[in-house]
C-alpha positions as CSV (number, residue, x, y, z in Angstrom):
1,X,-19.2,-14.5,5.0
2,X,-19.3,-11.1,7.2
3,X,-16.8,-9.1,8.6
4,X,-16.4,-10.9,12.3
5,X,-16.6,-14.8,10.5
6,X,-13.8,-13.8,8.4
7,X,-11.9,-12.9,11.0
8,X,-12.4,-16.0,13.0
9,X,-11.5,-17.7,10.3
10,X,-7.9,-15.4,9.8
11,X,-7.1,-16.1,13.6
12,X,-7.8,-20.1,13.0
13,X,-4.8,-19.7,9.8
14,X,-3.1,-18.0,12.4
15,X,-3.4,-20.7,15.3
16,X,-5.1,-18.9,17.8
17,X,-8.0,-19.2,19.8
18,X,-11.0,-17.4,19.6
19,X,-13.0,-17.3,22.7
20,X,-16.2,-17.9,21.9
21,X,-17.5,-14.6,23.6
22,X,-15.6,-12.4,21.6
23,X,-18.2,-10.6,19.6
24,X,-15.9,-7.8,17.8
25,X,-12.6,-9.1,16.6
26,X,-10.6,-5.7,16.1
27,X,-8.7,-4.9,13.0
28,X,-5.3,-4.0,14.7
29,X,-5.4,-7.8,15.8
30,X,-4.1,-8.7,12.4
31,X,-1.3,-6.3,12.2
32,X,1.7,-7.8,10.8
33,X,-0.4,-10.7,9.5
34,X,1.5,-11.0,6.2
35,X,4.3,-11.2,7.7
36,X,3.6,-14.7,8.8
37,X,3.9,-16.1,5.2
38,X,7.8,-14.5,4.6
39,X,9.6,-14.9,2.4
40,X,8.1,-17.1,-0.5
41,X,4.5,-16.5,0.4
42,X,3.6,-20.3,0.7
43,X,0.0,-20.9,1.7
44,X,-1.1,-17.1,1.4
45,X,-3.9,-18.3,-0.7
46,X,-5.8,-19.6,1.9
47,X,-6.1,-15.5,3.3
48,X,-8.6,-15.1,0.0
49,X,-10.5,-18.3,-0.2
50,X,-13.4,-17.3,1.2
51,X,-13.9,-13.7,-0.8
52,X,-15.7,-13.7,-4.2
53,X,-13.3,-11.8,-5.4
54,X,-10.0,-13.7,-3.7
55,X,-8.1,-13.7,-6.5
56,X,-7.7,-10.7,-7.1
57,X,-6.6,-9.6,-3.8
58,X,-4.2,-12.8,-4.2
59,X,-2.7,-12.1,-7.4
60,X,-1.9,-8.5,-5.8
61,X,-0.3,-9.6,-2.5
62,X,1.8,-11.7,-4.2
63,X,3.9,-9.3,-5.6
64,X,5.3,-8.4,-2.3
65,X,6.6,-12.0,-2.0
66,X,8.5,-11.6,-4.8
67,X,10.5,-8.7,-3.6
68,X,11.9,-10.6,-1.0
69,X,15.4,-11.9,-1.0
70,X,15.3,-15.5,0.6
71,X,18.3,-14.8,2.1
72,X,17.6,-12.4,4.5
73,X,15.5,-15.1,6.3
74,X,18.3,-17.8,6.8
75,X,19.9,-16.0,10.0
76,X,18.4,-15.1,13.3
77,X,17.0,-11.8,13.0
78,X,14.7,-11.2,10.0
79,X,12.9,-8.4,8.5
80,X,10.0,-7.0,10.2
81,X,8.3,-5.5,7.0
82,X,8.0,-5.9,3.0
83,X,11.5,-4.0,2.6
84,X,13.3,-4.3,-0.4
85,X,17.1,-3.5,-1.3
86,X,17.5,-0.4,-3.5
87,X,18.7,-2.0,-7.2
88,X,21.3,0.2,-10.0
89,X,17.9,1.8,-11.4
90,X,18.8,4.5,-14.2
91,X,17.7,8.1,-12.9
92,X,15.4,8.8,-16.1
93,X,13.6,5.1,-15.2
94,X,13.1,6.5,-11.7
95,X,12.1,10.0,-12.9
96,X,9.8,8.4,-15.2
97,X,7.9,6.1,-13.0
98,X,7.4,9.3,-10.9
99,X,5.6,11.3,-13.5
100,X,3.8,8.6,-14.6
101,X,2.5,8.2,-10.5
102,X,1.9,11.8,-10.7
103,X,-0.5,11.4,-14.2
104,X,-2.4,8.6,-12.1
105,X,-3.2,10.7,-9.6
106,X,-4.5,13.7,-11.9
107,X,-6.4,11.1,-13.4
108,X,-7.9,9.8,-10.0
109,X,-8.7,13.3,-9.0
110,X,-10.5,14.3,-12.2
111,X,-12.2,11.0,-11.6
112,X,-13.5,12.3,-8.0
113,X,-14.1,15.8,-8.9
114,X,-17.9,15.9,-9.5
115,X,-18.6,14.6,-6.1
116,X,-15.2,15.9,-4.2
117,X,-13.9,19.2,-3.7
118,X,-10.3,18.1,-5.2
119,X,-9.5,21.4,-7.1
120,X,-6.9,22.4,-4.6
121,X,-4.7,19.2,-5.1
122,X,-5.3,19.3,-9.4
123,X,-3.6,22.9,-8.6
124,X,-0.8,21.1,-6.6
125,X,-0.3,18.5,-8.9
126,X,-0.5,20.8,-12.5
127,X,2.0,22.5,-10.3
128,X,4.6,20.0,-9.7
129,X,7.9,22.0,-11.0
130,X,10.0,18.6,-10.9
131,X,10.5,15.1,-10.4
132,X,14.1,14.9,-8.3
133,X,16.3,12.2,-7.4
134,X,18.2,12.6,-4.3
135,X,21.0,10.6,-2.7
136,X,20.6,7.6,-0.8
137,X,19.5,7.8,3.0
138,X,18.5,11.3,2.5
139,X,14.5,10.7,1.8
140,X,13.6,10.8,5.3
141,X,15.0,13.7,6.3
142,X,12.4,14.8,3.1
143,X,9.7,13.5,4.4
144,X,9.4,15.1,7.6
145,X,8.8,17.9,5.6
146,X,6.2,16.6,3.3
147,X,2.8,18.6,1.4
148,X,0.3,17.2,2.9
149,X,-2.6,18.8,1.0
150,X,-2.2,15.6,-1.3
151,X,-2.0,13.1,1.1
152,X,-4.9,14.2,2.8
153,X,-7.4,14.5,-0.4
154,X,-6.1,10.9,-1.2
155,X,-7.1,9.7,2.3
156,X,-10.8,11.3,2.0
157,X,-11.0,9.9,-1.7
158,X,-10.3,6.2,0.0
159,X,-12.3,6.4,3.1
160,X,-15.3,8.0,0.6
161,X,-15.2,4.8,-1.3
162,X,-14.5,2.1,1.7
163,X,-17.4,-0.4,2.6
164,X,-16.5,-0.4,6.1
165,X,-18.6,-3.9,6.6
166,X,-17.1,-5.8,4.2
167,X,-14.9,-8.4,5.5
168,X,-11.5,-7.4,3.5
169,X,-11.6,-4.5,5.9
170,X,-10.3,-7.0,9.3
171,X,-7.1,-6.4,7.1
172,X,-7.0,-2.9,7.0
173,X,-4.1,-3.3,9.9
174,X,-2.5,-6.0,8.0
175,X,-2.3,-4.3,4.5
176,X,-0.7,-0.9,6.5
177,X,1.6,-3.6,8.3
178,X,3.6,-4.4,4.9
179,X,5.6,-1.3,4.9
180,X,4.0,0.9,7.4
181,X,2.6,3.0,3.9
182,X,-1.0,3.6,3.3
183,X,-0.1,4.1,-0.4
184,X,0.8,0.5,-0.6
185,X,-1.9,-0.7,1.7
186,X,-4.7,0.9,-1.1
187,X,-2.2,-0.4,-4.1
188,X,-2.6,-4.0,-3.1
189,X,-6.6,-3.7,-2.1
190,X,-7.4,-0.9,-5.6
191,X,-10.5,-3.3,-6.7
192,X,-12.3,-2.6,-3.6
193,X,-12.1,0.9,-4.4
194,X,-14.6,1.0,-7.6
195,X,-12.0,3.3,-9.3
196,X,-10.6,3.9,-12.5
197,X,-6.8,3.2,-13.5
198,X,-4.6,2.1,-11.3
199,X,-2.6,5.2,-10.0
200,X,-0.3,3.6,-7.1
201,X,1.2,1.3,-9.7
202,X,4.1,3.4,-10.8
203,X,4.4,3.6,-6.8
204,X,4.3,0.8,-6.0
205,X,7.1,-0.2,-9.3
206,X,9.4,2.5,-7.2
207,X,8.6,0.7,-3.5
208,X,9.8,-2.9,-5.0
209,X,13.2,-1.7,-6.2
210,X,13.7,0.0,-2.9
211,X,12.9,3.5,-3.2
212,X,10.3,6.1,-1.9
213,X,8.7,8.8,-3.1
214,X,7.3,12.1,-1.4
215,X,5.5,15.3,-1.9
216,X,7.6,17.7,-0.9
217,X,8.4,22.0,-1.7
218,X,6.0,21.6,-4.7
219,X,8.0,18.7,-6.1
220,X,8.4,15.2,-6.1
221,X,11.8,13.6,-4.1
222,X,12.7,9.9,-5.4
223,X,15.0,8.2,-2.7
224,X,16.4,5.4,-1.3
């Protein structure tokens, strides 16, 4: 199946029409597509049924199901994105998962660095002087101050290893859609990536119990 007959087939799950002269189904069609299977995830597994390799984009999505609390969907308004309350998480669990997201990304970089120029952001990450917890709502205020060096090496790493064509990529929208967080989008989709490891995992482990995590001043801010 290519790109544009997956997508027809997305928009049919989805119950719309596709006029039969649309050549180029865009991407940002599908935004918020997940959304559509809140809170339990029933019937998500039709989305992958037509990829080789469905299951394993399946067995990843699913986890953002699970994070939902049923009961946030029983009133009128409902949540827009995959949000999930912050839980009583220890401070050396949280501090933990954040060096161990740090150690994934050395170890992606190290991966990259005979074809990438990554040396600048091995320097920023060798020189992380701490992993810090901060209080509750004060994160944002954080990241409008963020390092970006990282962020941006990450972003070439993933666009150097995207196959643009394949059809996975009409849910490039979708996948951002979840939590408006690149870093979760390329979490859920790693496979398609031909990488090593797994580095977003202790990321994403942080995302689920309701916190965030950001570059920031040479260290790394845990937050809620």
């Amino acid at each position: 199946m290519d790109k544009q007959s997956y997508a027809r087939y997305l928009l049919q799950l989805m119950d719309e029409e596709v006029d039969s002269d649309e050549s180029d189904i865009e991407e940002a069609r599908f935004y918020g597509y997940f959304q559509m299977y809140m809170p339990d995830g029933k019937g998500i597994e039709a989305t992958f049924e037509p990829l080789e390799d469905g299951h394993a984009y399946l067995q990843k999505v699913l986890q953002i199901y699970e994070m939902l609390d049923p009961n946030d969907f029983s009133g009128p308004a409902v949540p827009g994105y995959f949000t999930s309350k912050a839980g009583n998480v220890p401070n050396e669990v949280l501090v933990d998962y954040g060096r161990q997201f740090i150690q994934g990304l050395k170890d992606l970089l190290l991966e990259c660095s005979g074809k990438m120029d990554v040396e600048g952001s091995v320097d920023y990450l060798l020189g992380i002087e701490e992993v810090r917890i901060v209080p509750p709502g004060s994160i944002d205020g954080i990241r409008q101050q963020y390092d970006p060096e990282i962020y941006e090496t990450i972003f070439d790493i993933i666009s150097e290893q995207t196959e643009y064509d394949e059809p996975i990529e009409v849910l490039d929208e979708a996948y951002y859609s979840i939590a408006c967080d690149y870093w979760i989008s390329y979490y859920l989709q790693w496979h398609r990536y031909r990488l090593n490891g797994d580095p977003f995992a202790a990321y994403f482990e942080l995302y689920r119990r309701g916190y965030s995590a950001i570059f920031s001043e040479n260290r790394l801010y845990i937050g809620s």
